[in-house]
C-alpha positions in Angstrom: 69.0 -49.8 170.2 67.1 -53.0 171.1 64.2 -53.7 169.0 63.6 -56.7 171.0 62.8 -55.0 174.2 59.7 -54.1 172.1 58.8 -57.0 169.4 57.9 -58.8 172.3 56.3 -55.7 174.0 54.5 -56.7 177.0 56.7 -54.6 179.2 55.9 -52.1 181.9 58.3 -49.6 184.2 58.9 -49.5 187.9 58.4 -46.2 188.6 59.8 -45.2 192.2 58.2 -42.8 194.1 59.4 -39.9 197.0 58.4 -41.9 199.8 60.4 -45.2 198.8 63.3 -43.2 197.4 63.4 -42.2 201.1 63.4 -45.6 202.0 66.5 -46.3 199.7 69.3 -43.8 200.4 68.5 -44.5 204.6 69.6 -48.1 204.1 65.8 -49.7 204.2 64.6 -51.2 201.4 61.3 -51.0 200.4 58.5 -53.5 200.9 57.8 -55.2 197.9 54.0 -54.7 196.6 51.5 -57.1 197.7 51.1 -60.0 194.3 48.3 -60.3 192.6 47.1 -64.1 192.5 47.8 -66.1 189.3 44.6 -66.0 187.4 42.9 -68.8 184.8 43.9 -68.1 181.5 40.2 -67.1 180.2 39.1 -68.7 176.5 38.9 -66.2 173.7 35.3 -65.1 173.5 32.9 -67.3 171.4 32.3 -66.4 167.9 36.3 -64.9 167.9 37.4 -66.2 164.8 41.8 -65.8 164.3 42.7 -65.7 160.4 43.7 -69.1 158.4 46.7 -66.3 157.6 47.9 -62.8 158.1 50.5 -60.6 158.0 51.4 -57.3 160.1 54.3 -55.2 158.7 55.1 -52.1 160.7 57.7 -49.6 160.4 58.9 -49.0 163.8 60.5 -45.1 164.5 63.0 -44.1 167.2 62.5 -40.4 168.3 62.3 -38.9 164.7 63.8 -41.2 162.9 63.2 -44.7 161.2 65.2 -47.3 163.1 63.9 -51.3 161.6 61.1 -52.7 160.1 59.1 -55.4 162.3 56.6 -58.0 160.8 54.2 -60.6 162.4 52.9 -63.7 160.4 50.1 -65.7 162.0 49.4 -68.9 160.1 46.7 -71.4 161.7 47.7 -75.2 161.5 44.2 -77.1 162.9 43.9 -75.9 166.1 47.2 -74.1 166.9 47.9 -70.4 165.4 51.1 -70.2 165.1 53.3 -66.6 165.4 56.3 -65.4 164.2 58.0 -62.6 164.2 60.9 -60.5 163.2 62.8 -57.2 164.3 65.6 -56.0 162.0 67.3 -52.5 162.3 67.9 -50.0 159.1 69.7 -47.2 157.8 71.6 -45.8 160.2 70.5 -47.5 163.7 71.9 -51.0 161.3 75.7 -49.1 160.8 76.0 -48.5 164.8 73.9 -51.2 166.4 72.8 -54.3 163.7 69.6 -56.1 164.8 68.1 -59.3 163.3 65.7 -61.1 165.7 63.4 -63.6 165.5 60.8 -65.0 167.3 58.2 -68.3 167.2 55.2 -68.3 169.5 52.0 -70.6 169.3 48.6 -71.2 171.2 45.4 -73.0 170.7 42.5 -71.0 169.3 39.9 -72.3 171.4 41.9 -72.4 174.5 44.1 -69.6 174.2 47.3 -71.9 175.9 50.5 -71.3 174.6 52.4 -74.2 173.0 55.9 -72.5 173.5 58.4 -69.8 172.3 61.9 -69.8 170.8 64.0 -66.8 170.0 67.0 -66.1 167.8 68.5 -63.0 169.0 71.4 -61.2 167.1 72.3 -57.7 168.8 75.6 -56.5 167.9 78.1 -59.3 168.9 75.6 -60.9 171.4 73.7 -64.0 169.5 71.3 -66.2 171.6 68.8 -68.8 170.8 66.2 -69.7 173.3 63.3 -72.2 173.2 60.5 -72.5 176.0 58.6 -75.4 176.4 55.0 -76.1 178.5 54.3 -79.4 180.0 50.9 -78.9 181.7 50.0 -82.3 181.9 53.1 -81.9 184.6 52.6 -78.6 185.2 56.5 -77.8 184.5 58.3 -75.3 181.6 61.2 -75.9 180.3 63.6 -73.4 179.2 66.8 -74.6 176.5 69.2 -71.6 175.9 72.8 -71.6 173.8 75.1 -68.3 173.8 76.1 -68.8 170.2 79.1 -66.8 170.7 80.5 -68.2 173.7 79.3 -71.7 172.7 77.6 -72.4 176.0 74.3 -73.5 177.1 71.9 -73.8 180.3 68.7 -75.8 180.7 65.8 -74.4 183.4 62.7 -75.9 184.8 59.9 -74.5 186.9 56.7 -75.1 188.0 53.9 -73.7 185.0 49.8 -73.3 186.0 47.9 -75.7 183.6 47.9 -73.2 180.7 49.4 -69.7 180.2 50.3 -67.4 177.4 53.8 -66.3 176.4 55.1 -62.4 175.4 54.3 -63.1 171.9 51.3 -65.0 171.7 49.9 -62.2 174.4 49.5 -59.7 171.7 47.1 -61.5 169.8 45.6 -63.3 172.9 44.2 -60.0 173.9 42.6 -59.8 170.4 40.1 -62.5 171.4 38.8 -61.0 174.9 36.4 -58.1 175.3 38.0 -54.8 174.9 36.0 -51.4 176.6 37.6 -48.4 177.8 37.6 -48.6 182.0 38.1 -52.6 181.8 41.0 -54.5 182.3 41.9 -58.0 181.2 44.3 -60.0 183.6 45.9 -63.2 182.2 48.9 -65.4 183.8 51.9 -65.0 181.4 54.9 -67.0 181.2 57.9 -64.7 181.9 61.7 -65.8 182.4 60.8 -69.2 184.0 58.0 -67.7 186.2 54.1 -67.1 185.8 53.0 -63.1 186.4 49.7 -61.7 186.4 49.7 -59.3 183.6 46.8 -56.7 183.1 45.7 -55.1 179.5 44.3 -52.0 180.8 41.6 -50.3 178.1 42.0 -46.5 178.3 40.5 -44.4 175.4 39.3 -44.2 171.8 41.6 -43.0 169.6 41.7 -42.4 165.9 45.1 -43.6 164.7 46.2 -42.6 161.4 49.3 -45.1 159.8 50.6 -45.5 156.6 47.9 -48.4 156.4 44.9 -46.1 157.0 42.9 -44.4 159.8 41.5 -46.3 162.5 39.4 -46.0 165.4 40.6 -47.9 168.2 41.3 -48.6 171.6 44.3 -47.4 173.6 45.6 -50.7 176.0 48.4 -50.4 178.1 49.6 -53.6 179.5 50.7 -53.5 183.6 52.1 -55.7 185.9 53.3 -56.2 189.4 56.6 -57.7 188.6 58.2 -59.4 186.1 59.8 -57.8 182.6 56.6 -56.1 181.7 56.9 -54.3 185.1 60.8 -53.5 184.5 61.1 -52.6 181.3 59.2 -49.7 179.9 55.8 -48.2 179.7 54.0 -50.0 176.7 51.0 -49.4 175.0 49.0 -50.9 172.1 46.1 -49.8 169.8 43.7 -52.1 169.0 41.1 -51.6 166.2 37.6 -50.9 168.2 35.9 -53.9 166.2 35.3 -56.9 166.4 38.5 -58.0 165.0 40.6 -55.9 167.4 43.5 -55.2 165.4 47.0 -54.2 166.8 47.3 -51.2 164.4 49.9 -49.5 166.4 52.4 -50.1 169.5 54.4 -47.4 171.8 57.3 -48.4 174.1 58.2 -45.8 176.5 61.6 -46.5 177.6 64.4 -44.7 179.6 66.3 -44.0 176.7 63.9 -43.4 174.3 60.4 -44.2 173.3 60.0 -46.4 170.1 56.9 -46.5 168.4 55.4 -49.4 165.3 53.0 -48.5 162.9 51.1 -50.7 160.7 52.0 -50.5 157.4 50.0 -53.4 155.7 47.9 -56.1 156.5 47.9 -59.3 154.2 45.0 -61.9 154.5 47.6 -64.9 152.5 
């Protein structure tokens, strides 16, 4: 049970089809799909205001039953709102497979950049700490990562465009740009020491009911050509269909289950 393949949830699946299933078992491998070039990281619209603070609590359920409890906190410190957010198993998902994760995400409001992401990962015995850095005045990310159980550590660099978002900050990101059914949004995303084009594709309206309330939104699913949101899971994510574009609910459709977060409160402190 890994709530973390959906606390960050920008995730998408590779599904394969007849004709390059073909191509597989007869010893050719497929042709990977032509990539989409990097885009520009667009500014939140004008007039987007994020909150001074906030705080999303969802209960997140595995099939039919209640598997963790996952809450972001967005706190804004002059121009930077910063993210966290954590992903802890309960009951009886806690007994076979114990999850406490946390994540820390930033980006500038006016911008939309990311200033980084760190992780704290505790799945069963495995425990990992990560923190991603962005130096676009060089145009280079740096990744610092410890196994905590093995006591080792590795240090990455790559090349970065001159501003991106991260898996975290993405969710709220997509809060600031215009949302319509038929549209999609494509921004460059920072993802395991490479930049991918992901796309928020706007579907439908939907009225969502949670144990926050009923609300009419917008279903978003977010695609990509490669990457983790392409080899992950189906994901998508219900945004309010106002002008605040809240994420009031989130699905992850994976191949051994499909996990799904509902709000359960908002706080505005």
């Amino acid at each position: 049970m890994k709530l973390a393949s959906c606390i960050v949830p920008l995730l998408g699946l590779a599904c394969i089809g007849s004709a390059a299933t073909a191509q597989i078992f007869s010893g050719t491998k497929p042709a990977p799909p032509p990539q989409r070039p990097i885009p520009v990281l667009a500014a939140p619209v004008v007039g987007f205001a994020y909150p001074q603070h906030q705080t999303l609590t969802f209960t997140v359920d595995w099939r039919v039953f209640t598997a963790g409890t996952a809450v972001f906190q967005l706190d804004q410190s002059g121009t930077v709102e910063r993210v966290s957010a954590t992903a802890d198993s309960i009951g009886a998902v806690n007994m076979i497979f114990p999850v406490v994760d946390r994540f820390q995400s930033g980006f500038d409001v006016h911008s939309g950049c990311s200033t980084g992401f760190n992780k704290q990962i505790q799945e069963g015995r495995r425990k990992i700490a990560s923190e991603l850095t962005f130096d676009y005045q060089h145009g280079k990310q740096s990744q610092y990562e410890r196994n905590l159980v093995k006591g080792t550590a590795t240090r990455k660099e790559a090349n970065v465009p001159a501003c991106v978002t991260d898996s975290l900050s993405a969710i709220f990101y997509e809060q600031s740009q215009p949302i319509n059914p038929g549209q999609t949004t494509y921004f460059p995303l920072a993802d395991s020491m490479r930049t991918v084009t992901v796309g928020m594709k706007a579907e439908t309206r939907e009225e969502i009911k949670t144990p926050a309330g009923t609300f009419q939104t917008i279903k978003v699913e977010a695609t990509a050509d490669e990457g983790v949101v392409k080899n992950r899971g189906h994901i998508w994510i219900w945004y309010t269909d106002d002008a605040r574009h809240l994420p009031v609910q989130i699905q992850a459709r994976l191949f051994w289950g499909t996990i799904t977060f509902h709000l359960q409160s908002v706080e505005f402190k």
